[in-house]
NUTORVEX-625115 format. One record per residue (C-alpha): residue in three letters; x, y, z. Coordinates in Angstrom, 3 decimals. Example, Ala and Ser with C-alpha at 12.3 -4.5 7.8 and 13.67 -1.06 7.14 Angstrom:
BEGIN
+--------+----------+----------+----------+
: residu :     east :    north :       up :
+--------+----------+----------+----------+
:    ALA :   12.300 :   -4.500 :    7.800 :
:    SER :   13.670 :   -1.060 :    7.140 :
+--------+----------+----------+----------+
This chain:
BEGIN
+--------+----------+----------+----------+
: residu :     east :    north :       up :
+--------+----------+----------+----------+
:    UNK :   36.630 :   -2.323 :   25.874 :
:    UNK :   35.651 :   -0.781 :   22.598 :
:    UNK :   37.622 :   -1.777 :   19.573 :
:    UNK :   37.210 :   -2.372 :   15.746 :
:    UNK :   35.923 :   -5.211 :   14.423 :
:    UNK :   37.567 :   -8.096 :   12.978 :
:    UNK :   36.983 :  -10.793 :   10.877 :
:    UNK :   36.614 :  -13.630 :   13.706 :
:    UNK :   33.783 :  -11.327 :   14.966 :
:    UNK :   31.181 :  -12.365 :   12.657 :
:    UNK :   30.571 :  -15.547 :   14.282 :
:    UNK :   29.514 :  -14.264 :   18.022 :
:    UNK :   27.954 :  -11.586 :   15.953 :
:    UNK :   25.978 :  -14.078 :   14.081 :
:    UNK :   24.384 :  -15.589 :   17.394 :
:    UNK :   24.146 :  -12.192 :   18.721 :
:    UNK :   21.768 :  -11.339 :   15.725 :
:    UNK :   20.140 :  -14.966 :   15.783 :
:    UNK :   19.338 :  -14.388 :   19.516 :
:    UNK :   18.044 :  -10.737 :   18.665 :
:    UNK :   16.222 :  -10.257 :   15.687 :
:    UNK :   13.454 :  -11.650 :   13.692 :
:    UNK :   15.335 :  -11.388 :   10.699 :
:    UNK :   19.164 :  -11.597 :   11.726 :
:    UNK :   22.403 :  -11.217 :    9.890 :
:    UNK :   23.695 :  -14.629 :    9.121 :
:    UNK :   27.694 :  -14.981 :    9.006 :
:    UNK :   27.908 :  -14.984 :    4.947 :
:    UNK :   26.375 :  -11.795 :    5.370 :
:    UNK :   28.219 :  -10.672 :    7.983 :
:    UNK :   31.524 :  -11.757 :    6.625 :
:    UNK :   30.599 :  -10.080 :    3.130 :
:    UNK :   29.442 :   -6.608 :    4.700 :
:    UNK :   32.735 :   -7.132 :    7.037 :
:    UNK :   34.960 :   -6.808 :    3.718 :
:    UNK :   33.465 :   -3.885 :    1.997 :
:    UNK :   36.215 :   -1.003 :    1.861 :
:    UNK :   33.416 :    1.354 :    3.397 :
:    UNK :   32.301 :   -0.633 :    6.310 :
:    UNK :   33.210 :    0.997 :   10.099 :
:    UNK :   32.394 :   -2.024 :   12.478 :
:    UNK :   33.404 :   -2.091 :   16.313 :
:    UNK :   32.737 :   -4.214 :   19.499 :
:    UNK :   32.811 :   -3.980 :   23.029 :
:    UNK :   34.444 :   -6.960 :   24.773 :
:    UNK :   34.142 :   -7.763 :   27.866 :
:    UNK :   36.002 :  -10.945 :   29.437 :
:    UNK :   36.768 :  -12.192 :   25.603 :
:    UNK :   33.426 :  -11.771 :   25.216 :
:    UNK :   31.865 :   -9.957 :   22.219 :
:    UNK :   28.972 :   -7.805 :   24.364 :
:    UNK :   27.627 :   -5.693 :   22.043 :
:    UNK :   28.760 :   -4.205 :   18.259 :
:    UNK :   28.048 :   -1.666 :   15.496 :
:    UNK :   29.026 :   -1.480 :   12.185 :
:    UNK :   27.897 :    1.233 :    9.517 :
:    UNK :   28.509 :    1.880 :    5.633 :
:    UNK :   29.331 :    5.229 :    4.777 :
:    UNK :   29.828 :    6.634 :    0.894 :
:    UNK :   31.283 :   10.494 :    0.742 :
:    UNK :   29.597 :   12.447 :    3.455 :
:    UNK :   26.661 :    9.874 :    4.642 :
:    UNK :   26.600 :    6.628 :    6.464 :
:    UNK :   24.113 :    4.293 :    7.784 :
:    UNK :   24.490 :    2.330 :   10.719 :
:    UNK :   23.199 :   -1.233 :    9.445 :
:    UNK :   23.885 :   -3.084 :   12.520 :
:    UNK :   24.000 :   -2.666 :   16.005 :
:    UNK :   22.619 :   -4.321 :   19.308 :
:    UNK :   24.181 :   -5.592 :   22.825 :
:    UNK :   23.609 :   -8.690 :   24.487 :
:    UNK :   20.750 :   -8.793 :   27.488 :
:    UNK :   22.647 :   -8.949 :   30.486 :
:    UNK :   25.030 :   -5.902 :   29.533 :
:    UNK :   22.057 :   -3.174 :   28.312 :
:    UNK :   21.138 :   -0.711 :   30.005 :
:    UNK :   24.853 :    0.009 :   31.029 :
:    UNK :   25.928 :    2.794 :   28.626 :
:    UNK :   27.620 :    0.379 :   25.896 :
:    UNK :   25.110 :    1.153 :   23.108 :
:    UNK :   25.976 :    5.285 :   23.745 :
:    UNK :   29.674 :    4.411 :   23.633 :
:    UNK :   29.626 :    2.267 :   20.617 :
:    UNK :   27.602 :    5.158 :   18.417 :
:    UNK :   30.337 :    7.794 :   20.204 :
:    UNK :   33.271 :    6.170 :   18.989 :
:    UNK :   31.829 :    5.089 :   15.649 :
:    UNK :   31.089 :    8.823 :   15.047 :
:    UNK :   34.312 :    9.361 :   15.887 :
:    UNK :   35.536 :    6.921 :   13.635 :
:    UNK :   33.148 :    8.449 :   10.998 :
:    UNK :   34.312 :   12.407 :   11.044 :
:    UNK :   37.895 :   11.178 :   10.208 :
:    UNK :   36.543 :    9.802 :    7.209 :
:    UNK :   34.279 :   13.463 :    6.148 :
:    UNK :   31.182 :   11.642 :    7.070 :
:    UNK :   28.787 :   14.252 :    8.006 :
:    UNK :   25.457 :   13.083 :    8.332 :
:    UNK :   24.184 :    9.473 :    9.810 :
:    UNK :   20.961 :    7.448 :    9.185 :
:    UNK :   19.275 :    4.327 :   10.337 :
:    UNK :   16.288 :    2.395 :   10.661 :
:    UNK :   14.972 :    1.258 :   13.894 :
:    UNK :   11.350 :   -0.896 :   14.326 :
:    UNK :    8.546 :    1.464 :   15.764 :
:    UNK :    8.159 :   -1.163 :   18.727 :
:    UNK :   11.737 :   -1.009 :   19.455 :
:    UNK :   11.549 :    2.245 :   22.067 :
:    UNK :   14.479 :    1.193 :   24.032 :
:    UNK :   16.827 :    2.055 :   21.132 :
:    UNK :   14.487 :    5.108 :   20.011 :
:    UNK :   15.303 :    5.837 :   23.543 :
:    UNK :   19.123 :    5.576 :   23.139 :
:    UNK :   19.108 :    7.303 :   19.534 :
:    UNK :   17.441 :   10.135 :   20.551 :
:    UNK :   19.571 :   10.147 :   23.678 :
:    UNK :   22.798 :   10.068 :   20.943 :
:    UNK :   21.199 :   13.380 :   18.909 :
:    UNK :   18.972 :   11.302 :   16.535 :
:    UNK :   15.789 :   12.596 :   15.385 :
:    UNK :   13.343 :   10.775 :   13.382 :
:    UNK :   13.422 :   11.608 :    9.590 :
:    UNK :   10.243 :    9.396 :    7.972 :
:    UNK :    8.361 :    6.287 :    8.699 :
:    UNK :    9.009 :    3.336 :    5.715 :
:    UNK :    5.171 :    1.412 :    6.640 :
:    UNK :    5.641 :   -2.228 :    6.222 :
:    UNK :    9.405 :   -1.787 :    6.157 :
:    UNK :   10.421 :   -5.191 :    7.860 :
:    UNK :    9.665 :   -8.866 :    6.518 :
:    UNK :    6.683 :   -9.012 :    9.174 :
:    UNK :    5.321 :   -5.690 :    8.188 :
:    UNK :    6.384 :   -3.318 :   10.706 :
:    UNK :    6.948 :   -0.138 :    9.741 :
:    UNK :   10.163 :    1.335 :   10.765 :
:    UNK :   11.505 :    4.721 :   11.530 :
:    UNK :   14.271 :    6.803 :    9.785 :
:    UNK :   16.389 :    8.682 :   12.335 :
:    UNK :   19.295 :   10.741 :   11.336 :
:    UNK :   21.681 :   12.611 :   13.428 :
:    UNK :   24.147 :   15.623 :   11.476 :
:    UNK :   28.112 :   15.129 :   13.127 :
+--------+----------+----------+----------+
């Protein structure tokens, strides 16, 4: 089940992005993205079970998806193409028109999915990510 994020979110976020990524999201940050006025953030639950989330700034007609991964056992599975659906959804109502985000070059699964979603890649940033990996721009028009 799909549905927006809230506050008591952040913390099985927070291990989702510990267990994930080389240089996670830690709760503080989490937390302090989680009250910006201009943050879209949603989660698919399964079982009370945070599975997988998304969550995206947006500021007049762009946004950029800052956050987004599902947990191992539940990829694969279509939850990653619903949770970009919706949160375009969720985006149009609020005159968003165009969508960006950065993905590692290593990382094809999601380049997979991206594409997949109408993403096409934009520009490389070289040495974008604390270890030096570059990392690709993707945007996708709604």
């Amino acid at each position: 089940m799909i549905r927006r994020w809230t506050y008591v979110d952040n913390a099985p976020i927070a291990e989702m992005e510990k267990k994930y990524f080389p240089d996670p999201w830690n709760f503080r940050m989490l937390a302090g993205t989680y009250l910006l006025d201009n943050f879209v953030g949603l989660v698919d639950e399964r079982e009370g079970k945070v599975v997988g989330y998304i969550g995206a700034t947006y500021c007049i007609d762009e946004a950029e998806i800052t956050l987004v991964a599902v947990d191992e056992p539940y990829r694969r599975k279509g939850i990653a193409t619903s949770l970009l659906n919706e949160l375009f959804s969720v985006l149009k109502e609020r005159s968003v028109e165009r969508v960006l985000l950065e993905v590692r070059r290593s990382n094809y699964y999601a380049q997979k999915c991206y594409v997949k979603a109408g993403f096409s890649v934009l520009s490389v940033r070289e040495g974008y990510y604390p270890d030096k990996e570059d990392a690709l721009i993707m945007e996708k028009r709604i």
